[in-house]
C-alpha positions in Angstrom: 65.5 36.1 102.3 66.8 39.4 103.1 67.2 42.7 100.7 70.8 42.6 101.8 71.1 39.3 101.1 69.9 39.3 98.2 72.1 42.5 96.7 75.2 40.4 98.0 74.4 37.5 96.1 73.2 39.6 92.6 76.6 41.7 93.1 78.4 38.3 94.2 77.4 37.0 90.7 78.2 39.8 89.2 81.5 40.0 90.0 82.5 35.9 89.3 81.1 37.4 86.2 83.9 40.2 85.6 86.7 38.0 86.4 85.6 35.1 84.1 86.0 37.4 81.7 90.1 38.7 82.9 90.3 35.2 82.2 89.3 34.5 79.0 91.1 37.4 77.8 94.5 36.1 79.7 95.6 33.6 77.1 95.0 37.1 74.0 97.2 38.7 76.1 100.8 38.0 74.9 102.8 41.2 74.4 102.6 44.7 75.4 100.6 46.0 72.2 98.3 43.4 73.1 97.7 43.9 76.9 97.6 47.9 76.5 95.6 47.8 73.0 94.2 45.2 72.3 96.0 44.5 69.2 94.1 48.2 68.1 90.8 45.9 67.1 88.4 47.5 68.8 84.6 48.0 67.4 82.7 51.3 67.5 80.3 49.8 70.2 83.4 48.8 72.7 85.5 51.6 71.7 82.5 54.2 72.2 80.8 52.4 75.4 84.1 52.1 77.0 85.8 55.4 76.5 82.4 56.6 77.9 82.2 53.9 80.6 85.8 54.7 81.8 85.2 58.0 81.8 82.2 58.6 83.9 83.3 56.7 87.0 82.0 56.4 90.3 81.8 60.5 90.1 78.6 59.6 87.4 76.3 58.0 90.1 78.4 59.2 93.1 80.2 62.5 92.9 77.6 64.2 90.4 74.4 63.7 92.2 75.7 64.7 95.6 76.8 67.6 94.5 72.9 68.4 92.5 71.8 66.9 96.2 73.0 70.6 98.2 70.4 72.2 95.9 70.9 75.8 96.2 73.1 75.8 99.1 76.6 76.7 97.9 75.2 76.5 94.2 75.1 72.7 94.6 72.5 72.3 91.5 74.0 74.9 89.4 77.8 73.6 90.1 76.0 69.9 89.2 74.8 71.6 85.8 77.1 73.8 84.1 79.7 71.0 84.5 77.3 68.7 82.8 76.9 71.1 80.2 80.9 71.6 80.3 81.3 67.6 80.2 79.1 67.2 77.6 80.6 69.7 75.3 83.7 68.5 76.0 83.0 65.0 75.1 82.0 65.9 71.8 84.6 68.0 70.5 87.2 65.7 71.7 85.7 62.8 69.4 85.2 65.4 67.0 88.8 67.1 66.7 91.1 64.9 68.6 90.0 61.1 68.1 90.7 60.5 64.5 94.0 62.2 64.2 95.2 60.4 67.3 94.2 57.5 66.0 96.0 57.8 62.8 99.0 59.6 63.9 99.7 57.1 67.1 99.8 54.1 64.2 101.7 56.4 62.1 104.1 57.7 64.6 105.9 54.1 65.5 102.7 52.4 66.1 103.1 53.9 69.5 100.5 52.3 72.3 101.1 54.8 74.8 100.7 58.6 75.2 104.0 59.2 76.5 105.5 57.0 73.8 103.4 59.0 71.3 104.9 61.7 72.1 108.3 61.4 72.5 107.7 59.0 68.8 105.7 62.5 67.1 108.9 65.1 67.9 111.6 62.3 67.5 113.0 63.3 71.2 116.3 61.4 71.7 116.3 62.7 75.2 113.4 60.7 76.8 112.4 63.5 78.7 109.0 64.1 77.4 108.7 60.2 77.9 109.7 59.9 81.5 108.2 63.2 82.5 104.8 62.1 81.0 104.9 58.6 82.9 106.0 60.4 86.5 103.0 63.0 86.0 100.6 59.5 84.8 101.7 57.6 88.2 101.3 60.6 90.2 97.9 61.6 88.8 96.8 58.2 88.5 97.6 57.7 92.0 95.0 60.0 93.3 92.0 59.2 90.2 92.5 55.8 91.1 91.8 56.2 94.9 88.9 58.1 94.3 87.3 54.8 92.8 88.5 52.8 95.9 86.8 55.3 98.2 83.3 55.3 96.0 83.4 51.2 96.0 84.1 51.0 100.1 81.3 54.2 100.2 79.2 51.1 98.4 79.9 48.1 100.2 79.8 50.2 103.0 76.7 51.8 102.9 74.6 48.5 101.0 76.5 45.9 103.5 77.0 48.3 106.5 81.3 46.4 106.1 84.1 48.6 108.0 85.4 51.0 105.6 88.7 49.8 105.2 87.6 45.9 104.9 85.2 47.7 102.2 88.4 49.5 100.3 90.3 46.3 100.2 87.2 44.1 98.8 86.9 46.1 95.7 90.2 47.1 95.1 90.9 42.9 95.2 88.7 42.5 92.5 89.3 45.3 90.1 93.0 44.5 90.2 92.2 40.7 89.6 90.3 40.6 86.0 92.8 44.0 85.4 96.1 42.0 86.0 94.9 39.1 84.1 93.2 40.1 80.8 94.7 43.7 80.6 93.5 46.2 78.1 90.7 43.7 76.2 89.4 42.7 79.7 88.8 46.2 80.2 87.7 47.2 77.4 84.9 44.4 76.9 83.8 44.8 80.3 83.3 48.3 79.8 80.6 47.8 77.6 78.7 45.3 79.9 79.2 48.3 82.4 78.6 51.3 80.4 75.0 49.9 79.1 74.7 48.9 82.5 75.1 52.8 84.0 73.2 54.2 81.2 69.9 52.0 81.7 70.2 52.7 85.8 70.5 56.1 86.1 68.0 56.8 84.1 65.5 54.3 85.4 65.9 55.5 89.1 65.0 59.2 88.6 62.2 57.9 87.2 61.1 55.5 89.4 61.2 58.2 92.5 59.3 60.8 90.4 56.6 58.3 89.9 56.5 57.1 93.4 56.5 60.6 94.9 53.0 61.4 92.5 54.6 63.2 89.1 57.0 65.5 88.5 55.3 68.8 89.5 54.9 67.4 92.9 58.6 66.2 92.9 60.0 69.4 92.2 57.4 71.5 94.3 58.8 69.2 97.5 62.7 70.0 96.3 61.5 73.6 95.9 60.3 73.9 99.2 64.0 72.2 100.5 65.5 74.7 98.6 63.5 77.6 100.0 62.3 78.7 96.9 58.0 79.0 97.3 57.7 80.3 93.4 59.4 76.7 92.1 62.6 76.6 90.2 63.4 79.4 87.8 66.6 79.0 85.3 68.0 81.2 87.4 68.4 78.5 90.1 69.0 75.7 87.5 72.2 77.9 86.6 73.0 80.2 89.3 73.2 83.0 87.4 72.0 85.4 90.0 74.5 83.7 92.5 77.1 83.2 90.2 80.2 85.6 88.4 80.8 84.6 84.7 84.2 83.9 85.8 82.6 81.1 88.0 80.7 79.7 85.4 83.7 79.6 82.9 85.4 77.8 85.6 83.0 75.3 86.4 82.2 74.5 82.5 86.0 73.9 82.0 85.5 70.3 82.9 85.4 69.9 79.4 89.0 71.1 78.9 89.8 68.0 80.7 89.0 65.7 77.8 91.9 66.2 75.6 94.5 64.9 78.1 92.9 62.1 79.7 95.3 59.0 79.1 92.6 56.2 79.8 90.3 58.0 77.5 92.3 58.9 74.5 93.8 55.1 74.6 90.2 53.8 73.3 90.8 56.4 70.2 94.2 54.5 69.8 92.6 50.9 69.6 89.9 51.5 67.5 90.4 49.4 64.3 90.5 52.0 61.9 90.1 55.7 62.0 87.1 55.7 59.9 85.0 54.3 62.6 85.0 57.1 64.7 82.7 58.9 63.1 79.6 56.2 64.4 81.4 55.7 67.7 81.1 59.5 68.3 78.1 59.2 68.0 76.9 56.8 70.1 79.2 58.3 72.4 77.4 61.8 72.7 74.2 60.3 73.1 75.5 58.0 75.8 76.8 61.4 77.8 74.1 63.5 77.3 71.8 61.4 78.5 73.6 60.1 81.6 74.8 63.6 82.8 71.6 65.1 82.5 70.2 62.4 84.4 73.1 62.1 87.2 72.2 65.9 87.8 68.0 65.3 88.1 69.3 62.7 90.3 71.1 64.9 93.4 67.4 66.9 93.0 64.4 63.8 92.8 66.5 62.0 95.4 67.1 64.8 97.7 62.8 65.9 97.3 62.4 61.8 97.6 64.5 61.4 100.7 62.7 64.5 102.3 60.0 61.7 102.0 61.5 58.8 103.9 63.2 60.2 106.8 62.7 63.5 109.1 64.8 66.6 108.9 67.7 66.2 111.1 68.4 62.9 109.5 68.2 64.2 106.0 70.6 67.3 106.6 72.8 64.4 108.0 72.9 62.5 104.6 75.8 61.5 102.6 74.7 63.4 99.1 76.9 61.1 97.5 75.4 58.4 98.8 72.1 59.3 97.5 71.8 56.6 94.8 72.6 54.2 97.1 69.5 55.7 99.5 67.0 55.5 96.7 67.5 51.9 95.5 67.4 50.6 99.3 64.6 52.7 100.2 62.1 52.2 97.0 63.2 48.8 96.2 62.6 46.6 99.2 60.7 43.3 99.7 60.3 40.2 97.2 61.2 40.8 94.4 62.2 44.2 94.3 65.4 43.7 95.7 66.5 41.6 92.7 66.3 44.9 90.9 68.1 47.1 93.6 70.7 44.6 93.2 71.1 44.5 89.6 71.0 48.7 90.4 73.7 48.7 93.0 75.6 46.9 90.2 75.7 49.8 88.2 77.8 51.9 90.5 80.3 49.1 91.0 80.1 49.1 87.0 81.1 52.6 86.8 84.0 52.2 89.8 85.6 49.5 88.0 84.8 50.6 84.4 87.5 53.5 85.4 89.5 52.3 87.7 90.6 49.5 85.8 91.5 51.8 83.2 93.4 54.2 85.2 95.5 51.0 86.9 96.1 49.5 82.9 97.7 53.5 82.0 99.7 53.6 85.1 101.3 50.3 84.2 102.3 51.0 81.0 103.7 54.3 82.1 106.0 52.4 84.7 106.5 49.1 82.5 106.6 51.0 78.5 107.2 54.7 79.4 110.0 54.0 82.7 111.4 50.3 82.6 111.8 49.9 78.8 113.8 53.3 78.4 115.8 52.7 81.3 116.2 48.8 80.5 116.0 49.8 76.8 117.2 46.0 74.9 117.9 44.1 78.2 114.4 43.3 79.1 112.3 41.1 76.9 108.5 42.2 75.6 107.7 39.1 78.2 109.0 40.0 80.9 108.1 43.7 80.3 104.4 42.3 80.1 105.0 40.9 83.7 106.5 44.1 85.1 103.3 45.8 83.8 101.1 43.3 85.8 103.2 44.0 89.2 102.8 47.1 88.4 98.9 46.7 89.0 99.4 45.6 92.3 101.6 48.6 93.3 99.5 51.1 91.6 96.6 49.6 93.5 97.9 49.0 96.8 99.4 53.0 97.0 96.0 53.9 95.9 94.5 52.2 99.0 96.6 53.8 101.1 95.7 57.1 99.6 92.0 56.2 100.2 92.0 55.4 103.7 89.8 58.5 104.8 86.2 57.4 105.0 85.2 61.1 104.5 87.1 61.8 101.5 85.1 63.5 98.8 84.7 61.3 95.3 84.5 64.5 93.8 86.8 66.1 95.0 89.6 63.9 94.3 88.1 63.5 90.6 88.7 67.2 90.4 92.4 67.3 91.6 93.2 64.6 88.9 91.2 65.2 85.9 92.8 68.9 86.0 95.9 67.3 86.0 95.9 65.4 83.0 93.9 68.0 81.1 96.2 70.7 81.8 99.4 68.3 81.3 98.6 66.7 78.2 95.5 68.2 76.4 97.0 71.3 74.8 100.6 69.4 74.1 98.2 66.4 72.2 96.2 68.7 70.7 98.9 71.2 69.2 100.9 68.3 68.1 97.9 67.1 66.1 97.5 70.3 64.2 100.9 72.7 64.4 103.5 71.0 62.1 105.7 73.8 63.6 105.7 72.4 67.2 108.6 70.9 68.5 110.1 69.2 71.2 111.1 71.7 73.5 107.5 73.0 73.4 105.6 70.3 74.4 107.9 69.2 77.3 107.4 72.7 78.1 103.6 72.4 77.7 103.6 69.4 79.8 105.4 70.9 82.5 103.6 74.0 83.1 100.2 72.7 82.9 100.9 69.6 85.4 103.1 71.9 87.8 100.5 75.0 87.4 97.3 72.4 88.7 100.1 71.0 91.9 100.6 74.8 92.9 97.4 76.3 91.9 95.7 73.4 93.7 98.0 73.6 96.9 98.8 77.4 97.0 96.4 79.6 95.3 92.8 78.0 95.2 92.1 78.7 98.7 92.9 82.5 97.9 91.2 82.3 93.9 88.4 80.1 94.0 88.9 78.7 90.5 88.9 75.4 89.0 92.9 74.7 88.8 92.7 73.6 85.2 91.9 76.7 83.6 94.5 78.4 83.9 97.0 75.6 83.9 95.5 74.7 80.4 96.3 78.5 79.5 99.6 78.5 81.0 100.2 74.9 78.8 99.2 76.7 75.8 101.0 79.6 76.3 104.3 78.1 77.1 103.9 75.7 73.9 103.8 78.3 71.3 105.8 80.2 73.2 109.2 77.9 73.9 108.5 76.5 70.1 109.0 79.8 68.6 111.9 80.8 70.4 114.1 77.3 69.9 114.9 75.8 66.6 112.2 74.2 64.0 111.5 70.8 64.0 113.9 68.2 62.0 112.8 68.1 58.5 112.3 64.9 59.1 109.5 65.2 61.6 107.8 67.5 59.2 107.6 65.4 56.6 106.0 63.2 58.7 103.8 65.2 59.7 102.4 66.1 55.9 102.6 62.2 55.3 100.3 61.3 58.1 97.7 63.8 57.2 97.4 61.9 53.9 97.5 58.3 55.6 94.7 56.3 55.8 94.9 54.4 59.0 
């Protein structure tokens, strides 16, 4: 039987596998609380392994390597690295100052199951505006995350089963949206964690699996030396470009991290973990999960690159996808009997990590349109059934817009991951963060906050990055922050009511 054979049938199973259980969870999904929270019952394992798993994305085994796989040209390795460290940084302190407040206070704050609804529940806004401008800048967002995962799965089937690109797209989008529109935010969730220990075991096996093949390590990175045209090995100095590199670059690359306090499909795991007390282990289990998966997504773009150096001549290797190159390392180290059982089970994992956060990103943008748009335009006249229907169709639009976005085979995975994550960090990580700690904040400051930050990453992105090469979510996290305290000074306090609250759910043990 043939290798490719063989990975279709292992990723074949796989997937029956994933949409077993979308149905299994169908019949627990009967309201809206259910389908976008499960109910709040998640475990620390689930809550940790998925808000890791969903995460990561495609962009773990995908975008992250190819960009280590440049080496020195254009900083490639050093790029790949200080946003690792930024990444893992900002992983931690996000479970570590934001997770357990958001918890409590989303419970506190009329059970709210959305971030939008959060918000407009913490500041009491009868206007709906920092609702509805929340859900537009989720769908728009969204839009362009969720595409990136449609272009890394067709990349996959692509690549593994040589299909046409855009039979490829449609193939994995069918499937993500399938178990997604059935079993909704438990589905996800649970398969998260078959996914997330799936990515973690994979990318660290095949780093190590190359190293060995290609004699040790000190060979491996003499060979990726040499590529990089650096005869005394590398020094830190490569590893972190700080010869190459301005400070301001740096800062800029590490502010990946920033991105974690606004990331909707993220911060919805802190919402449904059972109780806020359980954080504390799932942070943990968290951290170690990232650490260990950056670090080896980085080593990847290197050992693959000195590996593939191996395997093909020059001309072909300078003609490689980078982000592609886990894909070259399974087919060309596991072949034959046997072996291709295990690049199967491999090629899995990137699938995992596709529809680990694209599934997530399609559930958020569903309750934005269904909870966040429908419900306060509808407001009484639509039931909580047929709401949980219009968040279902909503699935399928989200989905099929996203295809269309994804129709360029050369679109960059990165890239695109970029664009969006700065988005939601800059639109909604300083608005959730000050909300959680400033009883002073008010209304008018965080739709202010909101504003800013998503309109400074649309201009900064479009406008100004090709003129300042910096990472549009720095200073649209700034200019959030900034307009917050700013706007919340100058208009009137909060109602004495919302304060209250505030000192209430500080004391509240949720």
């Amino acid at each position: 039987m043939e290798d490719v054979t063989v990975h279709g049938i292992v990723l074949g199973l796989y997937l029956i596998f994933l949409l077993g259980i979308g149905a299994y969870f169908f019949k627990n999904s009967n309201s809206q609380a259910d389908y976008f929270l499960g109910g709040r019952n998640l475990n620390v394992w689930v809550t940790s392994m998925s808000a890791q798993a969903s995460d990561m994305s495609g962009w773990l085994l995908m975008g992250l390597p190819g960009t280590a796989f440049l080496l020195t040209r254009n900083n490639g390795m050093a790029e790949a690295v200080w946003t690792a460290v930024g990444l893992a940084i900002g992983t931690y302190l996000n479970w570590l100052i934001l997770a357990k407040r958001l918890r409590k206070y989303s419970e506190y704050a009329g059970n709210s199951i959305t971030i939008p609804t959060y918000m407009e529940n913490r500041f009491k806004d009868k206007t709906h505006l920092i609702k509805l401008i929340s859900a537009v800048f989720i769908v728009i967002f969204f839009l362009i995350y969720t595409a990136a995962q449609f272009s890394a799965g067709a990349k996959l089937f692509n690549a593994v089963f040589g299909l046409d690109y855009t039979l490829a797209l449609i193939v994995g989008a069918v499937v993500i949206v399938s178990y997604t529109f059935l079993g909704g935010f438990l589905a996800v969730c649970w398969t998260d964690l078959i996914q997330g220990m799936l990515m973690f075991f994979a990318i660290i096996m095949l780093p190590v699996i190359a190293v060995v093949q290609l004699g040790g390590t000190e060979q491996t990175f003499e060979i990726a030396a040499r590529l990089a045209e650096l005869p005394r090995g590398f020094g830190a100095e490569d590893w972190f470009g700080t010869g190459t590199l301005s400070i301001l670059g740096i800062v800029s690359i590490a502010a990946w991290g920033l991105g974690y306090f606004g990331q909707p499909h993220i911060l919805a795991r802190f919402m449904g973990i059972s109780h806020s007390n359980e954080i504390k282990p799932a942070r943990r289990i968290a951290t170690v999960w990232v650490v260990f998966t950056l670090a080896a997504s980085t080593f990847l773009g290197v050992i693959g690159k000195a590996y593939m150096s191996t395997a093909v001549d020059a001309q072909t290797l300078n003609s490689l996808d980078g982000e592609r190159i886990f894909i070259y390392l399974v087919q060309n180290i596991l072949s034959g009997p046997g072996k291709s059982i295990i690049a199967g089970i491999l090629l899995t994992a990137i699938l995992s990590a596709i529809m680990s956060t694209a599934d997530s990103q399609l559930l958020v943008t569903s309750s934005a349109v269904s909870e966040d748009i429908c419900k306060n335009i509808f407001k009484s006249k639509i039931s909580d059934k047929q709401l949980l229907w219009v968040s279902r169709i909503s699935v399928l639009a989200v989905a099929f817009i996203a295809i269309m976005l994804a129709r360029d085979p050369e679109s960059s995975v990165f890239d695109l991951v970029a664009y969006a994550w700065a988005g939601f960090g800059a639109a909604f990580g300083p608005a959730i963060l000050v909300s959680l700690y400033w009883k002073r904040m008010n209304w008018q400051g965080a739709l202010a906050g909101i504003l800013s930050g998503g309109i400074t990453v649309l201009i900064w992105r479009n406008l100004i990055k090709e003129h300042i090469n910096l990472y549009e979510i720095l200073p649209a996290f700034i200019v959030s922050l900034v307009f917050i305290f700013t706007v919340s000074i100058l208009t009137q306090e909060p109602t004495e009511d919302v304060k209250k609250e505030f000192d209430e759910f500080l004391k509240a043990d949720i």
